[in-house]
C-alpha positions, 0 to 999 in steps of 0.5 A: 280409879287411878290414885296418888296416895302420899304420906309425909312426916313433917316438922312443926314448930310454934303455933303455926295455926291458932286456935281460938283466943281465951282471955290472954292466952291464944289457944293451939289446936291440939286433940285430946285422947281419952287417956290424956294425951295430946296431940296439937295439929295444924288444919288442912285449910291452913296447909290448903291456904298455903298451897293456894299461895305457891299456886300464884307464884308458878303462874296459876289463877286461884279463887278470888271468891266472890260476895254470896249469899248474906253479903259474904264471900263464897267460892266462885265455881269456876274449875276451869279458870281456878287451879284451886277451884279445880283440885280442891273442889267448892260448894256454890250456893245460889239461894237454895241451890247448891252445887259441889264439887268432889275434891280431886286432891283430898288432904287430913290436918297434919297430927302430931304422931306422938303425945306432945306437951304444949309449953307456953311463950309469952310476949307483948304488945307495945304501945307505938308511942314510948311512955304512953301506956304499957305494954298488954302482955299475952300468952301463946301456946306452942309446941314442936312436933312431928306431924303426918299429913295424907294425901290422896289425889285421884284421876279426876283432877281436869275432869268435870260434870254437868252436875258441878256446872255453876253459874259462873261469870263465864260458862262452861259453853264460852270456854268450848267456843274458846277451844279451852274445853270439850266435852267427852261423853258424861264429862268435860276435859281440857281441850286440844292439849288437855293432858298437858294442862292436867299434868301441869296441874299436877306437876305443880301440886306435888312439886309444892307438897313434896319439895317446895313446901308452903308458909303457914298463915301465922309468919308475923314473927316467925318463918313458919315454912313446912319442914318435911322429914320423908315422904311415902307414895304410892300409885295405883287403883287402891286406897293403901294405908301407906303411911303405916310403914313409916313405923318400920322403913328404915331408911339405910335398908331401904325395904318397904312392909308392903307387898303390893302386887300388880303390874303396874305400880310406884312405891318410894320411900324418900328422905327429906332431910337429905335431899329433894324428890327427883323431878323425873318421879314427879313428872312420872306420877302426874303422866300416869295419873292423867294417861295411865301409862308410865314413861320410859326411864 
C-alpha cells in the first residue's frame, strides 16, 4: 500500500492544550519518564481540531456530528460529504452496533524531543464591575518546547467499504445516482473525476501540515499558531521510521541517513524557518499516493 510518511519538528509555546484543572492551577499535559524527566505534549485531537478548522476555510464541509446515543454528540459517518469524516476516519454507533472507519491519515501527539521544565504563569480573573470584588487568582503551567509530530497517510484516502457504510442522512446508493460515487469491485471511489477529488483531498491536508500550519484550541489570549522547524517525508510502500534522521541531517550538507532503495521513491528533508514546501512537491505526493505515477518535472 502506498504511504506518505512525514515527520515534522516543531515549536510550542505556553499551554497550548490543557490538561485537567487542579484547584487553581491548570494542568499542561506532559509525560514522565521513569527517570523523571518530562516531557509535555500537545494531543493529536487538538492538532486534528485545528486542521478541521483550515479544512472550512479552503471550502470543505467538516463533520458537524450529530445527537447519538444517550443524547450526546457523535460523528456522523459520512465520508463522502465530510473531508473529515473521510481522512480522519469515525466510530458510529447505532444502539449495539458499531460501525469504523480505519483512518486513512493517522497523526501521534506532538512530544517534546527532549526534557523540558514546566514553569508556571500566573494571572487573574477580574470581576466585570470595578470595586465589586476581587480578582480570583489562577496558576497556569507552561512550557516551550520542540515537539515531533509523525504522520502517516495512506492510499485509502476517497476509498471506501461496504463495512464502513452507516446509516447516514444520505446513503451511499443516493450519492451514485448522483454520479458523485461508484463502486469498483469491494470498494466505493469517487465518481467521474475521482482522482481529482482525492488529490484535492490530499493537496489540501498536506498544504495545512506542512506550511499553513493551524491555531491550537486555547488562543483566548494568546496566537498559539503551529510553528514548525523542518520537515522530513517519504513516499513509498514502506513504513520508515523516518523522523530518526533528524538527530543527524544537517541542513548546509544536506544528506539524508537512509539508504532506501527502490524505484520509485520521495525523500526530502525541508527547513521551515527559512521557507515554505514548494507547491510543486506537494501536488507531486498527493498524485502519486492517489495514481502511483510520479509527475514529470
Amino acid at each position: 500500500m502506498r504511504k506518505i510518511v512525514i515527520g515534522i519538528l516543531t515549536r510550542v509555546s505556553g499551554n497550548v492544550n490543557a490538561n485537567e484543572i487542579d484547584g487553581d492551577r491548570i494542568r499542561i499535559k506532559k509525560l514522565v519518564s521513569t527517570s523523571g524527566e518530562v516531557y509535555p505534549f500537545v494531543s493529536a485531537r487538538a492538532v486534528k481540531r485545528g486542521i478541521r478548522e483550515k479544512f472550512v476555510e479552503w471550502g470543505f464541509e467538516v463533520d458537524p456530528f450529530r445527537i447519538g446515543e444517550g443524547n450526546k454528540l457523535a460523528d456522523s459517518g459520512d465520508p463522502i460529504r465530510y473531508i473529515d469524516n473521510d481522512l480522519f476516519g469515525y466510530l458510529y454507533i447505532a444502539g449495539k452496533k458499531q460501525i469504523p472507519r480505519q483512518a486513512p491519515v493517522s497523526l501521534s501527539p506532538i512530544i517534546a524531543v527532549e526534557h523540558t521544565p514546566i514553569e508556571i504563569d500566573f494571572g487573574g480573573r477580574f470581576p466585570r464591575e470595578t470595586g465589586s470584588t476581587n480578582p480570583t487568582p489562577f496558576e497556569i503551567e507552561v512550557a516551550d518546547f520542540i515537539g515531533l509530530l509523525k504522520v502517516v497517510i495512506t492510499e485509502r484516502v476517497g476509498i471506501f467499504t461496504e463495512t464502513e457504510r452507516t446509516n447516514q442522512e444520505k446513503n451511499w446508493q443516493e450519492y451514485i445516482k448522483e454520479s458523485k460515487l461508484e463502486k469498483q469491485g469491494d470498494v466505493y471511489i469517487f465518481s467521474g473525476d475521482n482522482d481529482d477529488n482525492r488529490i484535492k483531498r490530499i493537496t489540501a491536508l498536506l498544504h495545512i501540515l506542512l506550511n499553513e500550519g493551524w491555531a491550537y484550541p486555547r488562543r483566548a489570549n494568546n496566537l498559539t499558531m503551529a510553528d514548525h522547524v523542518s520537515a522530513i517525508i517519504y513516499a513509498g510502500e514502506k513504513l520508515y521510521p523516518i523522523w530518526k534522521a533528524f538527530k543527524e541531517y544537517q541542513f548546509d550538507k544536506g544528506l539524508v541517513p537512509f539508504n532506501i532503495q527502490e524505484d520509485k521513491e520521495f525523500l526530502k528533508v525541508y527547513d521551515l524557518k527559512s521557507g515554505l514546501i514548494p507547491k510543486k512537491d506537494i501536488k507531486k505526493l498527493a498524485t502519486w499516493l492517489v495514481s502511483g505515477k510520479w509527475n514529470e518535472d
